[in-house]
VODREN-175712 format. One record per residue (C-alpha): x, y, z. Coordinates in steps of 0.05 Angstrom, whole numbers, plus 5000, padded with zeros to 4 digits. Each point is the difference from the previous one (the first is absolute). Example, Ala and Ser with C-alpha at 12.3 -4.5 7.8 and 13.67 -1.06 7.14 Angstrom:
BEGIN
524649105156502750694987
This chain:
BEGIN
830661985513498050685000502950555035496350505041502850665006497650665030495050294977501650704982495550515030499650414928496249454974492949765012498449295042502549534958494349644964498649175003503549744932494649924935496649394996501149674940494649914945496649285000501249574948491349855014501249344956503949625057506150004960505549645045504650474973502150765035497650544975503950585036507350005014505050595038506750145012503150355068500850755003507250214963503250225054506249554989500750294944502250685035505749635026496750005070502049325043496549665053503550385060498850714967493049804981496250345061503550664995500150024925492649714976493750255013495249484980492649884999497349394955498450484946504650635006508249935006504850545010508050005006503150535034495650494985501450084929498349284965492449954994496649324979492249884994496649314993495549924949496049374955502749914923492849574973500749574949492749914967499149184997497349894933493449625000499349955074497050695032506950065046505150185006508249865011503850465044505950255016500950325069506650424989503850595018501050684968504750585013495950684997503250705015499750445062494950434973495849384970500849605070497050675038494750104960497549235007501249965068494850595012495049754961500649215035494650015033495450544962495149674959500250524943508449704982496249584946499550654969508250195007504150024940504349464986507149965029506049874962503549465030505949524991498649165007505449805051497749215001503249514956494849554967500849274977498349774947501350494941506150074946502050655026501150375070494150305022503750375057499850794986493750024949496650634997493350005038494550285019496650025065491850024998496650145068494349525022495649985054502750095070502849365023502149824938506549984972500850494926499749564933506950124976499950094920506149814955501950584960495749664932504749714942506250025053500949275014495749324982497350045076497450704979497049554941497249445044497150585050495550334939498849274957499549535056502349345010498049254981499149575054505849574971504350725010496850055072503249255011507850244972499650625055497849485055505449514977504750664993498750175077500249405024507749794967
């Protein structure tokens, strides 16, 4: 169950979360899955949670100094026009965090620089952790979420994210989720 927490009056209204791409096929199988915001991570427990988090379904922050930013890692489905994403988590600086946050709602962020970020989500289904890869966060339209980019040649998700996948591959991440 997700937690609500309050939303910090530094950062815009928090925007609905990003519908996932259509499979358009009717493929029983998901096409989009997410993990909660990182905030555990921080060491931050249930009964410090509403002093400690600030938390919108896009934007986290942990007292005041740990800044996390949701974003989609897409996975190209080979042969099929869609796509398989990951909805994750990414650690960004102060500085990186600011300058998103003023641009949320201006249409023109497309045209913002990526950010260097961190991936703070733990992703099933590959040999090696994916926790801490070096990303990069590319602003989209307002109301939704960055496309998060694998630093290239990092990792085989960074592989899988310029490649694409097979549909049999799309099948082992579903089965990987779902064990």
């Amino acid at each position: 169950m997700a937690r609500k927490g309050r939303t910090p009056s530094d950062l815009p209204p928090p925007q609905g979360p990003t519908p996932p791409p259509g499979d358009g096929r009717g493929d029983p199988l998901p096409s989009c899955f997410g993990a909660p915001a990182p905030w555990r991570e921080a060491g931050v427990t249930d009964d410090d949670f509403p002093r400690r988090v600030l938390l919108s379904p896009d934007q986290c922050i942990v007292d005041g100094v740990h800044y996390y930013l949701r974003g989609h890692i897409e996975l190209p489905i080979r042969g099929r026009g869609s796509l398989f994403v990951w909805s994750v988590w990414c650690s960004v600086s102060e500085d990186s965090h600011r300058a998103i946050a003023r641009l949320w709602h201006d249409p023109d962020r497309v045209h913002d620089e990526p950010r260097l970020g961190w991936l703070m989500t733990e992703l099933p289904g590959y040999p090696r952790t994916t926790a801490r890869l070096k990303t990069f966060l590319h602003q989209r339209e307002v109301g939704v979420v960055p496309r998060i980019q694998i630093e290239p040649g990092s990792h085989p998700l960074a592989d899988e994210q310029a490649r694409g996948i097979t549909l049999r591959r799309w099948r082992q991440l579903v089965r990987a989720v779902a064990s």
